[in-house]
N, C-alpha and C positions, 0 to 999 in steps of 0.2 A: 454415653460419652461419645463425642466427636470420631470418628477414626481421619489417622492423619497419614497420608503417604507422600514421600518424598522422594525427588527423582533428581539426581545429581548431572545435569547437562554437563558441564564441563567434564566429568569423567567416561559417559559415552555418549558421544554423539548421536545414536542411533536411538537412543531410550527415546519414547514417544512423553508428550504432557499428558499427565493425566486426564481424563475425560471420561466424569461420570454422570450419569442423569442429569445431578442436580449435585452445585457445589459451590465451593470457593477456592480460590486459586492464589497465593502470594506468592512474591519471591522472599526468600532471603539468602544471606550469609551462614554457612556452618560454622564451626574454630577452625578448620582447613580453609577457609575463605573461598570455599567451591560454591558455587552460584548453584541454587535448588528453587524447587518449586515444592508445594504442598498442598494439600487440598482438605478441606473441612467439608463435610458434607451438611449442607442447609446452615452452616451456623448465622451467614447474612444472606438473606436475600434480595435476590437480583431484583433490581426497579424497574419502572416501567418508562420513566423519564424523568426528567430535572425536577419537575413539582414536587416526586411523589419524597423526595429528600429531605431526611431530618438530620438534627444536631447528632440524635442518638448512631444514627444509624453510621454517620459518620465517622462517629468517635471510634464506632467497634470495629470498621474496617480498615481505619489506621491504627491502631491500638494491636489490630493482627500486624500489620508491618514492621511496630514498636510498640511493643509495650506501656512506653517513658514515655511516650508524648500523653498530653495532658485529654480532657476532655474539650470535645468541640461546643459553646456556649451560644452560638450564632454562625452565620454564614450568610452573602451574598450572592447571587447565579448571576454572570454574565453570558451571554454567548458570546461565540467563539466563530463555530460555523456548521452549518447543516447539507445534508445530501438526501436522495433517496432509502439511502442505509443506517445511518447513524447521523446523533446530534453530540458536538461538540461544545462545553462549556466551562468556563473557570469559573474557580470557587474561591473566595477571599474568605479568608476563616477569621473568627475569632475562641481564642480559646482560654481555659479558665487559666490558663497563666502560662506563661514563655514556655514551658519544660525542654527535653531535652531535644535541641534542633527541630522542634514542629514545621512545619511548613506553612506560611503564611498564606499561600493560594496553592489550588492546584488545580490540574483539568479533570473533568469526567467525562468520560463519552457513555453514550446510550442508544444501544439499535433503536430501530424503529419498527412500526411492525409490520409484519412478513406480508408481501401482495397474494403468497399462495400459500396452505401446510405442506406443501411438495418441496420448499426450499429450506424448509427448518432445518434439515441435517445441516447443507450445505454452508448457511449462516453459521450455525455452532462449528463446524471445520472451522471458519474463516477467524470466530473470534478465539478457538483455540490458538491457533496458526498467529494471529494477532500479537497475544499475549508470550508468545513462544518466543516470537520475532524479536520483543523489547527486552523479555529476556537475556539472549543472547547476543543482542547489539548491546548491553547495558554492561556486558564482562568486558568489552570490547572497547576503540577507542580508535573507531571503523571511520563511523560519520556522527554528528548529532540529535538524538533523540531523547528523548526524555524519560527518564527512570519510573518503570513500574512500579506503582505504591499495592495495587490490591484488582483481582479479577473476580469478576460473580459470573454464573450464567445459572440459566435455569431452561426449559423446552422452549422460552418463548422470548426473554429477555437475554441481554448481554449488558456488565458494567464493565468500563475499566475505570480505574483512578490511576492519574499519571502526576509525575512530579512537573509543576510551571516552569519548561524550558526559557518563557517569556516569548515575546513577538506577537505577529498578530497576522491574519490571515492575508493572502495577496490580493488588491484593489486593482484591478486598471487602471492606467493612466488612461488621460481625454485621445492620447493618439497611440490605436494598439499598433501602429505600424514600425514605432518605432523601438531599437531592442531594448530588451528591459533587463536590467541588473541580475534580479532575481532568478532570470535563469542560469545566470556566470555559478549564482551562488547555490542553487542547485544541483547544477554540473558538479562541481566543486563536492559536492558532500556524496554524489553517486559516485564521481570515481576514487574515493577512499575507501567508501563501501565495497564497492567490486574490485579494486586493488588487494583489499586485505582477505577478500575471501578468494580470490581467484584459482585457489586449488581446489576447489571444491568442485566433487566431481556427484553422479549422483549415488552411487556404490558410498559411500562417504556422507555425505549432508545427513544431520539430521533428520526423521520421518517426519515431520511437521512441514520440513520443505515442499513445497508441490513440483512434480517433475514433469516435462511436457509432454515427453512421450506417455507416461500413463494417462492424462489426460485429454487423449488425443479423439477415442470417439466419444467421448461426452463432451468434450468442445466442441465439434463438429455438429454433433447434432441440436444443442444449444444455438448455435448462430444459423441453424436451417430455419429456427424458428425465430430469430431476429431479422432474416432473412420476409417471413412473412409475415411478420408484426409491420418491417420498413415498405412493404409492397403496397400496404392499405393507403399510407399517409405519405411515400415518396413524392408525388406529384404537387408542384410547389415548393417544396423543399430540397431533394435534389435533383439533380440535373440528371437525364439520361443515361449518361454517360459513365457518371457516379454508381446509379441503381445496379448500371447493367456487369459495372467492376464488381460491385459488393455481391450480387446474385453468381455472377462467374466463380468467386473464389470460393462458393461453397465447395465446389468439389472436391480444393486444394489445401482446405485446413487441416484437416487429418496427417498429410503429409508432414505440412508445413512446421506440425509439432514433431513430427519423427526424423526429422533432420537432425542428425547428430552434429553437434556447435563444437569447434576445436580449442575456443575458449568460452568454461563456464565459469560461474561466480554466483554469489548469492545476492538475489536481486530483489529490487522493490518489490515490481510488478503491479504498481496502478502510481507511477512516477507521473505527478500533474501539479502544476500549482497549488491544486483548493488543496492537495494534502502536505502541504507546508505550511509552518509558520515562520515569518522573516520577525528578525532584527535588524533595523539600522542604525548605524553608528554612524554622521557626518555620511562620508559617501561610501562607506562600507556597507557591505547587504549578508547576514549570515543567516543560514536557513536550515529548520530542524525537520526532518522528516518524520510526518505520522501515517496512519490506514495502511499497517503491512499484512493485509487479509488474505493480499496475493502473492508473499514471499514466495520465490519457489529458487530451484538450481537454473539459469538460465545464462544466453550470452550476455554479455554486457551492454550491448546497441539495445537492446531490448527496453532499458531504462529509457533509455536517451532517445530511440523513438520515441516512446511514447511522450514522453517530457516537450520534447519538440516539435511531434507531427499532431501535438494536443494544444499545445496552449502557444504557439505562435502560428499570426496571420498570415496568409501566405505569400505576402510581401515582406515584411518581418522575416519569415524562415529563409528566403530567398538570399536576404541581405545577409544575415546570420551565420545563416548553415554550417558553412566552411570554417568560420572562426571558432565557433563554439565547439565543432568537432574536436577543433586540432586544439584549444585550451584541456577538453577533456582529458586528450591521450596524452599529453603532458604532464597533467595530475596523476593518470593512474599509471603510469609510469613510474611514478615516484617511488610504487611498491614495487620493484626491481623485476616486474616482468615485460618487457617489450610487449608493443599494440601498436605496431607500424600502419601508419596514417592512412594510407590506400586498401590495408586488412580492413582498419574498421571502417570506411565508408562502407566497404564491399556486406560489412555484417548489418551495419545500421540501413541498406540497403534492400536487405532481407528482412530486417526486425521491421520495418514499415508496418510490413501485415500486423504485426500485437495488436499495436493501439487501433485497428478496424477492427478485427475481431473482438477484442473486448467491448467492444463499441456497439457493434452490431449486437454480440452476447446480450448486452445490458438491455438494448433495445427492445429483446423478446423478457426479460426480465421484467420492464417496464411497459409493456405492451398497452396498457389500460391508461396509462397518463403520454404517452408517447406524444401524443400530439401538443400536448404544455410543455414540453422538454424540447426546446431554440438552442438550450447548449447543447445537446447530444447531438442534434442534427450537424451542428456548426461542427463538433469535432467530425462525424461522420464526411462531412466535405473534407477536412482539411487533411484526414488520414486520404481520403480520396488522389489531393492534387498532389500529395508526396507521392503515393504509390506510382501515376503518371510522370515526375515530374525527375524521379529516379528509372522511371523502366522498369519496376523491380517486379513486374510481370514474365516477363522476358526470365530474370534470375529464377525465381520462381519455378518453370518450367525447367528449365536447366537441372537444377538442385532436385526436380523431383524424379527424373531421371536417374539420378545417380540414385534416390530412395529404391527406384523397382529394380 
C-alpha cells in the first residue's frame, strides 16, 4: 500500500515539501481548508516527455487531484514553449463525459535531460522548490499563476500538471526598440508579489525558499566556471570591455550575496519574458508567471532587474527605465509599505549584478552548446550596458566594504 504523507504549509511555514527518491507530489484542500501537499510513492510515474503521454496515465494523475473528474478518452499536445531546461505544453482533453469541473486543457511541463549527473540533485531542488512555489502562490491572491493539478519526479525526470491560466507565450514585435506592454504587465503582477510578501524575512520564509547568503560560495564558484566556458567563445560576441566586467566580478559574487538587503520579499528569481504567458484583451496585456525553480527570500529590484536588464534593448531600457521604475513603486506601494523611488533605483542598481550572474552561471551550465546560444550571449551584453550604464561597479565596491 501506498504511504501517504502530508505537510500542512499554511500552519508552519518552515516544514520543508516532502522529497523522496521517487514520488508523487499533489496539492489539496483538508475540511480546515489548509493548503497540504502529499506524496505517494511510485504510484505514477514521471515521463520522459510529451510523447511518452497516455489517456491512462492522465486520468490517474488527475483523478489524484479529484477523484470526480471522469476518465480522460483522448487528448491533443500543443506546445507552448521550450528552454534548455524544461518543455512546456497544453493539453486539450477529451474526456468520457463533463463530470465534476474537469478541466478542458491544461499545461504540462517536462525537464529535459540533464547535460551532466552532477546536476541531478540541483534540478530535483529546483523542481521541488518549483511545485512549492505554485503551491503557496495558489493560497494566495499575490500575482497570477496557475493552480497546481499534480507533481511527479523520479532521479531523472520531473512532471508538473498545471491548471490553463490561458495566454500564450511573448513574441517580438518587428521593432524591439520600442516599449512593449508586456513588461507594464509584468511589473504589475511582480509588484503584488513582492508587496504581499514583503515581511518576509529569511528566519521566517519557508525552507524551500533559497536564501542568498547560503548560496554564496556555490554561486561563486559556479559563475568561475561560466566565467571560463565565456573565455573560449567571447571573441565576436562580446566586446572587451564586457568580458573584462564579467571576469572582474568573479571576485565580487560571494559578497554580492552576503549583503544584507533592508527590504526582502519572496521573489521570482528567473523574472523574463519566455517565463510568462500574456492575455490580451483590446489593449489590455495581463501576464501569469511560470519557472519559479529560483524562488528564493530576496530584494525586490532583483525581479525587476532581471526582467528589465534581460528582455529590453538597450535603447528600449534607456527610454523606459525611469517610467517603469516608478509604475512599479506605485503598485507595490499599494501593499501599505513605502519604496521611496530614489531607494529603489539605488537597490535596482545593485540587483544589476543577478541577471549577469545567472547569466554567466548558465553559461557554464551550458558550456557544450554555448556557442548556438545568440540569446544568452545577447542577455550577457545587455546585463553588461546596465551594469556600465548605472556605475553600479563603483556601488558594488562601496557596499562590499561595509561586508568586511
Amino acid at each position: 500500500m501506498s504511504q501517504i504523507l502530508t505537510t500542512k504549509i499554511a500552519s508552519n511555514p518552515r516544514e520543508r515539501l516532502p522529497q523522496e527518491e521517487n514520488g508523487v507530489l499533489f496539492p489539496h484542500a483538508d475540511r480546515s481548508g489548509e493548503f497540504a501537499v502529499r506524496e505517494f510513492e511510485s504510484d505514477v510515474a514521471a515521463l520522459a516527455s510529451p510523447e511518452a503521454l497516455t489517456e491512462s496515465w492522465l486520468s490517474t494523475a488527475l483523478q489524484l487531484r479529484n477523484p470526480e473528474w471522469p476518465e480522460v478518452v483522448g487528448f491533443t499536445c500543443e506546445p507552448v514553449s521550450a528552454n534548455e531546461f524544461d518543455i512546456l505544453v497544453r493539453l486539450r482533453l477529451r474526456c468520457a463525459d463533463s463530470g465534476d469541473g474537469a478541466p478542458a486543457t491544461i499545461l504540462a511541463k517536462f525537464s529535459r535531460p540533464l547535460p551532466s549527473p552532477q546536476w541531478e540533485d540541483f534540478i530535483r531542488q529546483s523542481f521541488a522548490r518549483e511545485a512549492s512555489a505554485y503551491q503557496e502562490l495558489n493560497s494566495h491572491y499575490a500575482c497570477r499563476v496557475p493552480g497546481l493539478l499534480f507533481a511527479a519526479a523520479d532521479g531523472q525526470h520531473f512532471n508538473l500538471l498545471l491548471e490553463d491560466c490561458g495566454g500564450e507565450n511573448y513574441v517580438a514585435n518587428e521593432s524591439p526598440d520600442e516599449h512593449q506592454p508586456e513588461h507594464e504587465a509584468v511589473l504589475q503582477e511582480l509588484a503584488q508579489l513582492h508587496g504581499c510578501f514583503v515581511r518576509t524575512s529569511p528566519a521566517t520564509a519557508p525552507e524551500w525558499q533559497l536564501r542568498q547568503r547560503d548560496s554564496a560560495r556555490f554561486i561563486a564558484h559556479r559563475y568561475r566556471v561560466g566565467v571560463e566556458a565565456l573565455r573560449g567563445v567571447y571573441s565576436g560576441w562580446l566586446a572587451q570591455g564586457h568580458f573584462s566586467l564579467v571576469e572582474k566580478f568573479a571576485d565580487y559574487v560571494a559578497d554580492w550575496h552576503r549583503y544584507e538587503r533592508h527590504i526582502l520579499t519572496l521573489s521570482h528569481g528567473d523574472a523574463r519574458l519566455e517565463n510568462v504567458l500574456f492575455q490580451r484583451d483590446g489593449g489590455a496585456c495581463r501576464g501569469s508567471l511560470l519557472s519559479w525553480k529560483l524562488a528564493g527570500v530576496r530584494n525586490p529590484m532583483y525581479d525587476v532587474a532581471s526582467l528589465l536588464s534581460n528582455d529590453l534593448s538597450y535603447v528600449a531600457r534607456n527610454n523606459s527605465e525611469a517610467a517603469l521604475l516608478q509604475r512599479y513603486c506605485r503598485v507595490f506601494e499599494q501593499s501599505g509599505t513605502q519604496y521611496p523611488f530614489r531607494e529603489a533605483c539605488e537597490d535596482y542598481r545593485f540587483n544589476l549584478f543577478g541577471p549577469l550572474i545567472f547569466n554567466v552561471c548558465a553559461s557554464g551550465f551550458l558550456q557544450d552548446t554555448l556557442v548556438q546560444n545568440g540569446e544568452l550571449i545577447k542577455r550577457i551584453r545587455r546585463n553588461c550596458m546596465a551594469i556600465f550604464d548605472w556605475d553600479a561597479m563603483t556601488l558594488m565596491q562601496k557596499r562590499r566594504n561595509v561586508i568586511a
